[in-house]
C-alpha positions, 0 to 999 in steps of 0.5 A: 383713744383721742387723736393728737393734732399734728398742727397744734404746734403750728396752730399754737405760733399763728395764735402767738403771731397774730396776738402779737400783730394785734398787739402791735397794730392796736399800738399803731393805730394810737399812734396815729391819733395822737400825733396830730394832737401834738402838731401846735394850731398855729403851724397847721393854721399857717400852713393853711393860709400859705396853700390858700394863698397859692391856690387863688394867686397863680402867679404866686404859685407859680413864681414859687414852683419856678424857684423851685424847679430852677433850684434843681437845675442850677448846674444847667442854667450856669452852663446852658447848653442845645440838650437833644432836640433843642439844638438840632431840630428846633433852635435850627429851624425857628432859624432856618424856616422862621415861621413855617416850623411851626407845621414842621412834623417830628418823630411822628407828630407835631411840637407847636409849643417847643417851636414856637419857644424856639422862635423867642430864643432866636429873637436873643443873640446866639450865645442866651439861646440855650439859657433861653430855651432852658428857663422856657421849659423849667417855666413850663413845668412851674405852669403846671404845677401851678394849675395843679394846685388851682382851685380849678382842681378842687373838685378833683383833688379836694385837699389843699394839701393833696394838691401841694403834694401832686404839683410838688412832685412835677417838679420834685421827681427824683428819677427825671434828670432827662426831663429837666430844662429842655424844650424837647421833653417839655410836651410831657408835661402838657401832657398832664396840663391838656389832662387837668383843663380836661378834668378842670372846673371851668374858670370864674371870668368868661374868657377863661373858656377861650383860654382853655381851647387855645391852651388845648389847641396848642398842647394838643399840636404839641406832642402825641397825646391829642387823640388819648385827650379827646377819647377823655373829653368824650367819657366826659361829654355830659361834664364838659357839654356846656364847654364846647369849645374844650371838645370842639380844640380836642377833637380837632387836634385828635384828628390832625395828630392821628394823620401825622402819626399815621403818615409817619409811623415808626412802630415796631418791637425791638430785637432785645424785648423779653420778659426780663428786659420788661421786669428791669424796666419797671423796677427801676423807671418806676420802683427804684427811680422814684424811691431810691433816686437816679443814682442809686438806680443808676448804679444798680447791675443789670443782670441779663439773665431772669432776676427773682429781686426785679421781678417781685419789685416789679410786681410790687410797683404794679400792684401799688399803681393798681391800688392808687388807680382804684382809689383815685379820683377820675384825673388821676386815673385818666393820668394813669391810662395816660401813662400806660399808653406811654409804656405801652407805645415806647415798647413797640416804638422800635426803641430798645428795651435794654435801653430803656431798662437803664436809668436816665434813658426814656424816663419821660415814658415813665413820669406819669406812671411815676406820679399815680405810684407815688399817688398808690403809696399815699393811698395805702399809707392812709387806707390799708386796713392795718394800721401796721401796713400804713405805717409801713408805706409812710415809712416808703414815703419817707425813703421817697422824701430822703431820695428827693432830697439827695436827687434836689441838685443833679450833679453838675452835666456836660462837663466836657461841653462848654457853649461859649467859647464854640461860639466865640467867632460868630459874631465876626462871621459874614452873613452866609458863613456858619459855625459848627457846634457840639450839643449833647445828647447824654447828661452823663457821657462826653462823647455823645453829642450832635454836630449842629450848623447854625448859620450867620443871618443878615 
């Protein structure tokens, strides 16, 4: 008697599915073939001689990339404020110490480069300070960009437009309202600039060497990356050894950082880590951040107790990251264990996970892993063996294109803080006299700020 196949009910619906996928795969594939066909030559020709352009002129890069970013920060620009550290700890100091700040330690390590920017502030009067230390850092950021995009990166990045995309997103993150037009976070993007000279071919004139290790000699002072640097510049001796003075600054600076931070250690795991507080972290600094925007994560509810959704969103992020570092180029990769050593360091840096589970708290712990997600979801949309699976995270792509656009303007901050009118009698002040000024600390919220003393000079 012949057996009948419990499963060929089961067996008959995968047969259906998988034609089906099949069908619809093969239909995605010619999609992708003849979409390119239908791009008119002279639009691809122009964009090419555009990326050519900007790729051998930095200047022009870099004007661009400052239009840019600055379009993003018009609501700050237009009322300028001491955001964070820049009112208390830098603008301070470059007046109250003048030159000597520059050795002045902070939060464990050093800020050559937003010091040295606070005494160019200081040099204008009281009330362009803050409008100063702001076009400074969106400058930095512009320069960064900039560089990404240079034909130094080429070997890195061979595509021009890959390129465009990286230097896009350092400025175009929809989840870094924290990172924008102050001097304090600027050094989270000389992270990724001491990275690319790292990784960089050497420049065509002779001088740019010189110009390397004073780049690197002043980002690496500048924040606490100096020692993850010089472990980069070692697994790179024999591409580097003709650079001495690259390994030479990095090894220097690794050295100096490590002691400050040594010295002044504030590790330590807050009382609230747990298992849930880290799943909402990467959800929403990484997944919902980047692809829905700040507001949107904004506007999430933090539940306390363990959640399925963050947990799978969590493990979705991970898994992208992972692919995109598999399949990047070795710049990319050191950016991401750049990245995990932010994480990794921000959750024993005494700081609250809860916190830091919340949009627009620490963002800037989370920017270079941002930058490798968004890498990971290029690289399966043009590499996953289905064509379906490519279409689907182009379609992720496009989620990230319509959250950058939303999140181009953040809304308009520090409504409740106004710099000139605080300022108004300084002028009329006796040399020794100070006045008291309220700077925010919270782009969202009027009650949380510092009171600053800046005192009237001669």
């Amino acid at each position: 008697m012949k057996t009948q196949d419990p499963f060929a009910i089961f067996r008959s619906w995968e047969r259906s599915i998988d034609e089906t996928f099949h069908r619809f795969d093969h239909a995605a594939e010619k999609l992708e073939t003849t979409l390119p066909s239908r791009i008119p030559k002279p639009v691809l020709r122009g964009i090419n001689r555009i990326l050519n352009l900007l790729q051998n002129h930095w200047i022009i890069a870099f004007l661009l990339f400052f239009v840019l970013v600055s379009s993003r920060a018009i609501h700050w620009l237009t009322n300028p404020q001491f955001y964070i550290e820049d009112g208390q700890e830098f603008y301070l100091s470059a007046i109250n110490q003048g030159l000597h700040s520059i050795s002045r330690e902070y939060a464990s390590y050093y800020h050559v480069i937003p010091r040295i920017l606070s005494m160019l502030a200081v040099a204008f009067p009281l009330r362009n300070g803050p409008l100063v230390l702001e076009v400074a850092a969106l400058a930095v950021q512009a320069s960064v960009s900039a560089f990404l995009l240079s034909r130094r990166m080429a070997k890195q990045l061979p595509s021009k437009l890959v390129r465009f995309g990286l230097a896009f997103s350092v400025i175009a993150n929809p989840n870094s309202t924290e990172l924008f037009a102050n001097v304090s976070h600027s050094q989270w993007y000389l992270g990724i600039l001491s990275l690319a000279i790292l990784f960089s071919e050497p420049g065509r004139r002779a001088a740019s060497s010189i110009g390397d290790g004073v780049l690197l000699l002043l980002t690496g002072l500048t924040g606490p990356f100096a020692p993850v640097m010089a472990i980069f510049g070692a697994l790179r001796l024999k591409q580097l050894r003709s650079r001495w003075v690259v390994l030479a600054v990095s090894a220097v600076t690794a050295v100096v950082t490590a002691i400050s931070m040594i010295q002044h250690p504030r590790s330590g795991i807050h009382e609230d880590a747990s298992a849930t507080h880290f799943f909402r972290i990467l959800t929403n600094q990484i997944l919902y951040g980047v692809l829905r925007g700040f507001h949107y994560a904004y506007h999430t509810v933090s539940d306390p107790a363990f959640n399925a959704r963050e947990f799978g969103c969590a493990i979705f992020g991970v898994a992208v990251i992972l692919f995109g570092l598999w399949k990047a180029p070795p710049f990319l990769r050191a950016l991401g264990w750049l990245g995990l050593y932010c994480l990794v360091t921000s959750l024993i840096s005494k700081a609250s996970w809860n916190l830091l589970g919340c949009p627009g708290v620490g963002e800037r712990y989370f920017l270079y892993l941002d930058i490798v997600f968004v890498y990971g979801l290029f690289a399966i949309s043009q590499q996953a063996r289905s064509a379906l699976i490519r279409w689907g995270f182009r379609g992720l792509l496009v989620i990230l294109a319509v959250a950058v656009t939303q999140e181009w303007v953040y809304d308009p901050p520090f409504a409740k803080f106004n710099f000139t009118p605080q300022i108004a009698g300084y002028e009329s002040l006796r040399p020794g006299d100070s006045q008291l000024v309220q700077t925010p600390i919270d782009r969202k919220s009027a009650t949380a700020y510092w009171t600053i003393t800046i005192p009237k000079k001669d």
